[in-house]
Structures are given as structure tokens and as C-alpha cells.
C-alpha positions as CSV (number, residue, x, y, z in Angstrom):
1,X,27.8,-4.7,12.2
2,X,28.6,-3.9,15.8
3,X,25.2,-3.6,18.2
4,X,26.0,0.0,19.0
5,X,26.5,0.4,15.3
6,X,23.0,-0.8,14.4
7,X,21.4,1.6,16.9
8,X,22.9,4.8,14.8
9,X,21.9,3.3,11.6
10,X,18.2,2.4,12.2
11,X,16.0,5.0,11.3
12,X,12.4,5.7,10.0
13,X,12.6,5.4,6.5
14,X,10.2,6.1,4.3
15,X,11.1,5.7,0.7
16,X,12.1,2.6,-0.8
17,X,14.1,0.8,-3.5
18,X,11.8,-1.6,-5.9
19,X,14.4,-4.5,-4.8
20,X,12.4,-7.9,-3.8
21,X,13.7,-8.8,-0.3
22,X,14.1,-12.5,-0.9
23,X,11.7,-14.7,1.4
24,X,14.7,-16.6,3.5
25,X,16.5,-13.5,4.6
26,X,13.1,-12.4,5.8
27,X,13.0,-15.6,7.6
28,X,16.5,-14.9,9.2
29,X,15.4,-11.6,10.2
30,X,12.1,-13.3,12.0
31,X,15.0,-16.2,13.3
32,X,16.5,-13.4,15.6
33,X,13.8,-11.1,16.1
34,X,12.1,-14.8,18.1
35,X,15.1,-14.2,20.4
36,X,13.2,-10.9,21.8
37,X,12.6,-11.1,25.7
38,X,8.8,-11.2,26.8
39,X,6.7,-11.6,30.3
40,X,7.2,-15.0,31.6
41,X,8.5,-15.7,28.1
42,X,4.7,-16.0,26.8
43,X,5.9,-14.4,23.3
44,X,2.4,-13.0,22.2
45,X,4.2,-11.4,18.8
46,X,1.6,-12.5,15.5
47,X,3.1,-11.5,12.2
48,X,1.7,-11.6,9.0
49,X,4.2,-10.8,6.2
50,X,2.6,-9.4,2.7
51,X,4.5,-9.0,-0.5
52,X,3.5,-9.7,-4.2
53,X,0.3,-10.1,-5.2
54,X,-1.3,-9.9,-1.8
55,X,0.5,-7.0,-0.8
56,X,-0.9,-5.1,-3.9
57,X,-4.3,-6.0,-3.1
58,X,-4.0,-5.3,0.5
59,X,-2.9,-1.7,-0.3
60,X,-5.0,-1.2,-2.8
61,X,-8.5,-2.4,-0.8
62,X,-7.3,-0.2,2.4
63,X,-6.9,3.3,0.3
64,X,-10.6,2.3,-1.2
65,X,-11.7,1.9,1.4
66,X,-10.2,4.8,3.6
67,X,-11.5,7.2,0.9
68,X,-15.2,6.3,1.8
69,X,-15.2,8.0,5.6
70,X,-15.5,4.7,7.2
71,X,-16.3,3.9,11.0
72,X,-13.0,2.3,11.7
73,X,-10.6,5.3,11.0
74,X,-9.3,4.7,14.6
75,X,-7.9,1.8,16.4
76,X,-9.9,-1.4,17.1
77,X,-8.2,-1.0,20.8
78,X,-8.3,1.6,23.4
79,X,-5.9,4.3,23.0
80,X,-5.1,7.3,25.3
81,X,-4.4,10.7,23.5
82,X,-1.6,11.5,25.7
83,X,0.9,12.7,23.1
84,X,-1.1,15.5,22.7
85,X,0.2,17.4,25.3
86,X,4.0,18.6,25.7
87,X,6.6,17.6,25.8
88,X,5.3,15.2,23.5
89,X,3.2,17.6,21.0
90,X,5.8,19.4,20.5
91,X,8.5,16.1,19.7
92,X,5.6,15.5,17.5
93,X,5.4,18.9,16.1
94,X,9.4,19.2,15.3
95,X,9.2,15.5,13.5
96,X,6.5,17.0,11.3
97,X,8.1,20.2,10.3
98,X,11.0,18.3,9.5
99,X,9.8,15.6,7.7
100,X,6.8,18.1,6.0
101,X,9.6,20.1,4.7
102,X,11.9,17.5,3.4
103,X,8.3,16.7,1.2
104,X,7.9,19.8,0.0
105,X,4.9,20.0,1.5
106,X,3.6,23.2,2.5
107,X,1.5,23.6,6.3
108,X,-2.3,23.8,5.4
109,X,-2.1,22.0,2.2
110,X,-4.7,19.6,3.5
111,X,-4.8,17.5,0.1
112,X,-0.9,16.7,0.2
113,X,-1.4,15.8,3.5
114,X,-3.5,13.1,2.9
115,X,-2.3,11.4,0.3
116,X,1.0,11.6,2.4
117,X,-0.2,10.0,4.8
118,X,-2.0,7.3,2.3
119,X,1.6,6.1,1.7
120,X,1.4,4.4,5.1
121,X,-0.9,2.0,3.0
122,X,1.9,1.6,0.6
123,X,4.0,0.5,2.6
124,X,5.9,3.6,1.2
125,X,6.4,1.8,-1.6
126,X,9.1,-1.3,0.4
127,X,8.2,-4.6,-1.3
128,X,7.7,-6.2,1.9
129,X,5.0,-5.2,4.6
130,X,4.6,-6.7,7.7
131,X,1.4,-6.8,10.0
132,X,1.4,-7.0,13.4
133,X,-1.3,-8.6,15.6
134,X,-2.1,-9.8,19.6
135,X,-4.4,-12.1,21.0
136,X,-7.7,-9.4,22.7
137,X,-7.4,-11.2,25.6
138,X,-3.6,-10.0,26.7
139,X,-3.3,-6.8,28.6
140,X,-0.5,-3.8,28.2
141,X,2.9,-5.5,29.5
142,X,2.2,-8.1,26.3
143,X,2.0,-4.7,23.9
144,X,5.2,-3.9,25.5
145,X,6.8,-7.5,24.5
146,X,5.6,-6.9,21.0
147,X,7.0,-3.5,21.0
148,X,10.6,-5.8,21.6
149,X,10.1,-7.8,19.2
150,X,9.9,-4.8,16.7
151,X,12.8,-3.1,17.6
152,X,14.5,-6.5,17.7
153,X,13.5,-7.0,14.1
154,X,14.5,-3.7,13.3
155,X,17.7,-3.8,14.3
156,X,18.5,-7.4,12.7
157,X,17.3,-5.4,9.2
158,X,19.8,-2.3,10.1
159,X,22.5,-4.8,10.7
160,X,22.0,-6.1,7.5
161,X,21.6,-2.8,5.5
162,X,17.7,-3.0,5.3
163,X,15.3,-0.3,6.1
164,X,12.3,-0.3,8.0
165,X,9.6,1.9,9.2
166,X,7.3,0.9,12.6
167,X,3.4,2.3,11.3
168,X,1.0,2.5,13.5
169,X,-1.2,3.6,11.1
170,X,-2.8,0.4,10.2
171,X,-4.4,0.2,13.3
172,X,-6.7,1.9,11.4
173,X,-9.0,0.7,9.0
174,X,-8.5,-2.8,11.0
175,X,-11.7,-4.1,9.2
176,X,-10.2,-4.0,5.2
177,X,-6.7,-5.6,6.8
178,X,-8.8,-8.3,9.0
179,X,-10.6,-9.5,5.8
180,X,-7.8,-9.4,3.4
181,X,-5.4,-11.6,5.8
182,X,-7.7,-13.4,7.2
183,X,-6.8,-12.1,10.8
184,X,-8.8,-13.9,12.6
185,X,-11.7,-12.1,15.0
186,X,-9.8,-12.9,18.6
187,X,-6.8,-10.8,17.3
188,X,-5.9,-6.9,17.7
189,X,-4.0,-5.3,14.6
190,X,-1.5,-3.5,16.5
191,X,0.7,-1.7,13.5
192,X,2.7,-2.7,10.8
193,X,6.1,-2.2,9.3
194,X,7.7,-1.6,6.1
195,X,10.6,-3.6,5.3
196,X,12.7,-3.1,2.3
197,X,16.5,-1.3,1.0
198,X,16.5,1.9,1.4
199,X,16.1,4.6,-1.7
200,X,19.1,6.9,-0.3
201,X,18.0,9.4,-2.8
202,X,15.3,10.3,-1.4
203,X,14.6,13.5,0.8
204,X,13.0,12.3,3.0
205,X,15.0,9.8,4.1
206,X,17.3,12.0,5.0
207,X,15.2,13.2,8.2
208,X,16.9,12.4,11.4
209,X,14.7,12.4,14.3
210,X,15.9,14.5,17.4
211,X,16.3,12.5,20.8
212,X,16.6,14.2,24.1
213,X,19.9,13.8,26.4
214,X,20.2,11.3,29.0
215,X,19.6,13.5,31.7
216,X,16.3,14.8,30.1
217,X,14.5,11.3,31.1
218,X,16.7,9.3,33.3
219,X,17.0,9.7,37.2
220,X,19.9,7.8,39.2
221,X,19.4,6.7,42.7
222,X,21.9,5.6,45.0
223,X,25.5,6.4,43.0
């Protein structure tokens, strides 16, 4: 599949097909996502990939445990809530309604809601799962590198007909996901990702995010 091909085709998706994705395509995927550019070439990316048993357990001690009003709801790192202001609330906003829809979920319904977005600790149901960690002591341009390595990853799955969903999510309830992996205490979880083929017969999966025209975000000096 052409580069410019895998752009179009990647997507958020967020139903999956029970398929196992065997272990060495996984490790081809991981093979080029390494090639990702970072600072100086320090390559900071830590993944852990879960599937099986240990992604069952994993998923199952994390909704436990979010049901109980714990402390660590939030990220273990700072975060800015800069997104909610516009433009960006209302990207966010549109991307709800959209996607909320496509569920069948109706605004207000508070219980649907949340066990909506418990299927972030499902993995949405992909048989892989993938969790993403940093060393504490890196700053913000290292996030960045492992934000390439993502979409680098993502891409290699979309060339290959896999889908994939970015989850920031499980920066939350860090302390469940730390214990269960073993994530040692030096390390920020960052997000994760579901990895998996696609279920195209799923609503959902039919939501295709909006993205704002060139000259909405991009300046040119000098031509």
C-alpha cells in the first residue's frame, strides 16, 4: 500500500474482530515503527504489548478498580487542559456527537457513557493492546518522539489492513497498569493502543473524523 494510501486508511477504530494477531507480525510492525525519527536519535519509546491471559487480567483489574473512585483517575504527569477552549472544544464536541450517535447513545445518559468509555479498558475488544511508557526524567520534545513512533506504528498496521486506536485513557488509573506489567516506578504511562482487524460491521467504525483545510493551520513565508 502506497504511503499516501495508508494515510486515508488509518482511522480510530473502535470495534474489533476476535482474530489473534499473530506475535511475529506484531514484531514486523514494532521492526518499522523503530525506524521513527527522535531528538538526537535518543529513541525514548517503551512498549509493553498485552494479549491472552495477561491482557484479560489487565482489563479486568483496571475496570475494578476504576469503579471504586480511586485517586489516580488522572494522569501520573502534568497535563494542561487546553483543549477545552475552541477551536478545540468544539473539534472535540463534533467527534462526540458523531461518534455518540453512531452508539446510539443518547446526550445525558450518564450510565452509557461510562461504560462507553470503560471500553477504553477493553481495548475495545482488539486482541492485542499495547502500553506505552517514558523514562520521568525526559521532558516534552521526548513525548513528541513517542507520539512518532505511534503514528509510525499506525501506519505500518493500516498498510497491512490492521486497525488501531491511539488511547490516552490509560494514563489513567496508572497505579492498576504499573502493578499488573510490572512498569517499573522511573516510568510515565503515556497511553496505549489497541491493535487488532477491524469489525467493518460495526457503526461505529464507520465515524470519520473531520480535519480542517490546509490553510486553516498552515502559514507560508517567503513564496
Amino acid at each position: 500500500m502506497p504511503l499516501s494510501d495508508a494515510l486515508r486508511a488509518r482511522k480510530s477504530i473502535r470495534a474489533f474482530k476476535p482474530d489473534p494477531v499473530p506475535e511475529a507480525l506484531i514484531r514486523d510492525l514494532l521492526e518499522d515503527a523503530r525506524r521513527a525519527p527522535s531528538g538526537t536519535n535518543i529513541q525514548p519509546w517503551k512498549v509493553h504489548v498485552v494479549a491472552g491471559d495477561v491482557r484479560q487480567r489487565l482489563e479486568r483489574e483496571v475496570l475494578a478498580h476504576r469503579e471504586t473512585d480511586p485517586e489516580d483517575a488522572a494522569a501520573e504527569f502534568p497535563r494542561k487542559p487546553g483543549a477545552r477552549r475552541d477551536p478545540y472544544l468544539g473539534r472535540m464536541r463534533t467527534l462526540g456527537k458523531a461518534m455518540y450517535g453512531l452508539l446510539e447513545i443518547p446526550k445525558g445518559d450518564q450510565a452509557a457513557n461510562w461504560r462507553q468509555w470503560g471500553r477504553n479498558y477493553q481495548f475495545f475488544d482488539a486482541p492485542v493492546g499495547l502500553i506505552f511508557t517514558i523514562d520521568r526524567d525526559l521532558d516534552a520534545m521526548s513525548f513528541l518522539d513517542v507520539g512518532m513512533f505511534m503514528q509510525t506504528l499506525m501506519l505500518a498496521a493500516a498498510e497491512r489492513g490492521l486497525g488501531t486506536c491511539a488511547q490516552g485513557a490509560w494514563n489513567n488509573f496508572w497505579t492498576v497498569t504499573r502493578r499488573v506489567l510490572e512498569v517499573p516506578e522511573d516510568e510515565y504511562i503515556i497511553c496505549g493502543m489497541s491493535l487488532g482487524w477491524p469489525d467493518e460491521a460495526a457503526a461505529v467504525n464507520r465515524l470519520e473524523a473531520e480535519r480542517e483545510p490546509v490553510d486553516a493551520f498552515a502559514r507560508f513565508h517567503g513564496f
